[in-house]
N, C-alpha and C positions, 0 to 999 in steps of 0.2 A: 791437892795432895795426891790423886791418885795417879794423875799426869807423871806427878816425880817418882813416887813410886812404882811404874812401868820401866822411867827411865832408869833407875839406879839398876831395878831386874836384869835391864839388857844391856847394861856395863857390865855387871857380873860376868853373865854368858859370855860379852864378849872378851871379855879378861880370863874366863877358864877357859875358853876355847884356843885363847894365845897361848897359855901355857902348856895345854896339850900338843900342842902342834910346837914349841919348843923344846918337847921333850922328845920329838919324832928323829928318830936315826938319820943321820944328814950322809950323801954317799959320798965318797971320793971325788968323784968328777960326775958331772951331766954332760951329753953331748948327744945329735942328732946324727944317724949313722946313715940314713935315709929318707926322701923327700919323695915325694909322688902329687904330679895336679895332672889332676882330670878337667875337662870341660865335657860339657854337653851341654843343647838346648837348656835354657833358663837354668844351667843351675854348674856353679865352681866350684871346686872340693883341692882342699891342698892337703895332704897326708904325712905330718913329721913322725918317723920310729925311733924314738928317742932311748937310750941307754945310759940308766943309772947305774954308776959301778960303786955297788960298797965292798969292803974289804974283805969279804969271804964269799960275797953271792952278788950276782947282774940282779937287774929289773930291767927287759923290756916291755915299752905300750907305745902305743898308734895312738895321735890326735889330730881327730878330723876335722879343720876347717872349712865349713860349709855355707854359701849362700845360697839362696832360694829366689829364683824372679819372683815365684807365687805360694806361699805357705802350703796352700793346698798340696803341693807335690809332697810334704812328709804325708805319709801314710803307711799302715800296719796292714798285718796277715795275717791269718792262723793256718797253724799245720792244716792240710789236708782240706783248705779252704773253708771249714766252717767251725762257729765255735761246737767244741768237745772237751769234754774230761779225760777223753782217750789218745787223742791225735797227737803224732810228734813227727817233725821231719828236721834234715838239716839246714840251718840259717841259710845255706846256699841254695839248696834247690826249693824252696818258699822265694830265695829272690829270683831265683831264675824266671821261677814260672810267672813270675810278674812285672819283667821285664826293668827290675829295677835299675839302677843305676850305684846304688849304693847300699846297703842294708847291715843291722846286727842285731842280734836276737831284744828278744825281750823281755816282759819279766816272768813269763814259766807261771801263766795266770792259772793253767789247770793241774799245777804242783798243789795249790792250795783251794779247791775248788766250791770251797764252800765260804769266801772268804772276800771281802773288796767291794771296790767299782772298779767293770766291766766296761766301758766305753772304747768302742772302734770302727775308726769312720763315721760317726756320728748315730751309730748304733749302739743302745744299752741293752747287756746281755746279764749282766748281774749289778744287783746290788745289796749286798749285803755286810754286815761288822766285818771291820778289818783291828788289828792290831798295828799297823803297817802306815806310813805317809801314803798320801797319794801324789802324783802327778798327774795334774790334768794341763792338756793341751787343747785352746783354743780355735774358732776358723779362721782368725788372723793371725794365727802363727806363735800367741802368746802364751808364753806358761804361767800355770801357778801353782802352790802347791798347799795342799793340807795335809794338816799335821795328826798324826793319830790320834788326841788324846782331844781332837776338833774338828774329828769325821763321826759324823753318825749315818746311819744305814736308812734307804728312805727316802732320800732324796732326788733319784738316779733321776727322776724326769726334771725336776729342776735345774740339774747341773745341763742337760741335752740343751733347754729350755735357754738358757744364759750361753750356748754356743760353745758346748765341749764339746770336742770330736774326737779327743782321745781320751784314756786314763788309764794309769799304772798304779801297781798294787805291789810296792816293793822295798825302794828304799834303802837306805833314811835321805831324807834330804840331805846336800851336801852344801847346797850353797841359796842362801834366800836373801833378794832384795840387795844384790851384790856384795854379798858379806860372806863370811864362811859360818856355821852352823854347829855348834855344839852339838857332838853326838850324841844319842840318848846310850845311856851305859847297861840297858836289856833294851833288847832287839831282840828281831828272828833271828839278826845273824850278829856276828860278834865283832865288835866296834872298837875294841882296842886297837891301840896303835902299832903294839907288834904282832899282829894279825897281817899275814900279805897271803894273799888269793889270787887269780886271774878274776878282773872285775873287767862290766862293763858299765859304763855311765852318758847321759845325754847333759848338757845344756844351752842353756839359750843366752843368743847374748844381747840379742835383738828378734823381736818377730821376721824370719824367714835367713837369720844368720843363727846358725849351729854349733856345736863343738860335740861332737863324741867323742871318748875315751876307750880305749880294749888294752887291755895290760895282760901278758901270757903270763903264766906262773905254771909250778910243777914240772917244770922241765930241765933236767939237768947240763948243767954249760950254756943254755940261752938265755934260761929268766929264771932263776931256781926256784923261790915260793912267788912272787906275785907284787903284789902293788897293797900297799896300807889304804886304807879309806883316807888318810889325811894327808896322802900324798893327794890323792885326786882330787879332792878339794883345794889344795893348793894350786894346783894347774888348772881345773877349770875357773878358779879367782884371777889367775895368769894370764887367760884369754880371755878376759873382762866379761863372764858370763854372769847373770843376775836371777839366774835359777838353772839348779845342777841337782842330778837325782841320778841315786845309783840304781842300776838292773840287775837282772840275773848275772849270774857270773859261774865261777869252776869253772869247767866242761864247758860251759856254756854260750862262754864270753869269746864271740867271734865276729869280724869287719870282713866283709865282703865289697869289692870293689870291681865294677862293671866283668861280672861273671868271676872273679878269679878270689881266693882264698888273702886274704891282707896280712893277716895274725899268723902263729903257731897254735893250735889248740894244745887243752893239758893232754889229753888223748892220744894215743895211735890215728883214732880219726875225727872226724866233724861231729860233733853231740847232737844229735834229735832234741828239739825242742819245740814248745806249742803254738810260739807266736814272733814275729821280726817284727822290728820298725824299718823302712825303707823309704829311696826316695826314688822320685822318677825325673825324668825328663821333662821339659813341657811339649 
């Protein structure tokens, strides 16, 4: 009995989750304006900027496809090289200085600093109650993700312990177990579907194969409000990823690609922010 009753649970979800995303603004045309591949040692990056034209406002965003000879090459920063409550720098010069290859911010862990799991590069720096999913990223390259209402605080040696090397504090999840994800309807941030923001997003589609997302918003005549959360869940389901998790975003949401600027920021310039995920070279 309780076997069916999980199952009948997650028809529901996944039949309110169709219908949300049924009722999401469909544009005029999609089309690819621009293409960008990069090589470098052990690692491929192909870059499509894609443009949604709906009938009164664009949507542009950048989707990175990414391989990894060796997982290990994802790897994080924080501003000013060490964790702080204080530090901010921009996504670009945190990758500079670390010779990235590719990098975009992350989730602005010390916006909320009393709050999550901390885990970077295999260092725990916090752990404590979150309201928030986590992302955690494994040393072989795997994600998985916990859900808030099935994180408890407490555990941070344990997750180290079982070979987390990363973790994010942000959210919500977009996509689990190759499905798309019912949004929860409170959040930190606001989940509706005609909600569009400049967002950024990671997923996996395989251990050491990637997909990021950076969608510009608030800019007038290039991307005027932003990307919906269930558009990017529909494109990271697209590029067959089987766990997708949203980052910071606003201001925030920026793709850096071997030194140079990818995206539009919302801004006049690049936002100061506390933390990037990046990739190197082998």
């Amino acid at each position: 009995m309780k076997k069916i009753l999980i199952l009948l649970f997650t028809l529901v979800l996944a039949g309110t989750a169709a219908e949300s995303l049924a009722d999401l603004a469909q544009p005029q045309s999609r089309s690819i304006e621009n293409t960008i591949d990069y090589e470098a040692p052990g690692i491929q990056i192909h870059i499509d900027q894609w443009l949604y034209d709906f009938r009164k406002t664009d949507l542009r965003f950048y989707v990175a496809d990414i391989v990894l000879e060796n997982p290990g090459q994802l790897q994080t920063a924080f501003a000013g090289d060490e964790y702080s409550k204080k530090n901010a720098e921009a996504t670009s010069a945190i990758a500079e200085r670390h010779n990235a290859v590719f990098a975009v911010n992350g989730d602005y862990y010390n916006y909320r600093d009393n709050y999550g799991l901390v885990i970077r590069n295999g260092v725990l720096y916090r752990d404590k109650r979150s309201n928030c999913d986590q992302l955690l990223i494994y040393s072989d390259g795997s994600f998985k993700v916990v859900f808030k209402g099935e994180y408890e605080e407490g555990h941070g040696q344990e997750y180290l312990d079982a070979g987390v090397v990363q973790s994010f504090s942000f959210g919500p999840v977009l996509v689990n177990d190759g499905e798309i994800v019912e949004l929860p309807k409170k959040y930190i941030i606001n989940t509706a579907d005609t909600i569009r923001e400049p967002r950024t997003g990671i997923g996996m589609v395989e251990p050491g194969h990637y997909v990021f997302i950076v969608a510009d918003g608030r800019r007038k005549n290039w991307s005027d409000k932003g990307m919906a959360l269930q558009e990017m869940q529909i494109v990271f389901k697209e590029m067959g990823c089987q766990v997708a998790y949203n980052l910071d975003g606003g201001g925030s949401a920026t793709m850096v690609l071997n030194g140079e600027r990818v995206n539009r920021s919302s801004g006049s310039r690049e936002r100061d922010v506390s933390d990037i995920i990046y990739l190197t070279a082998q």
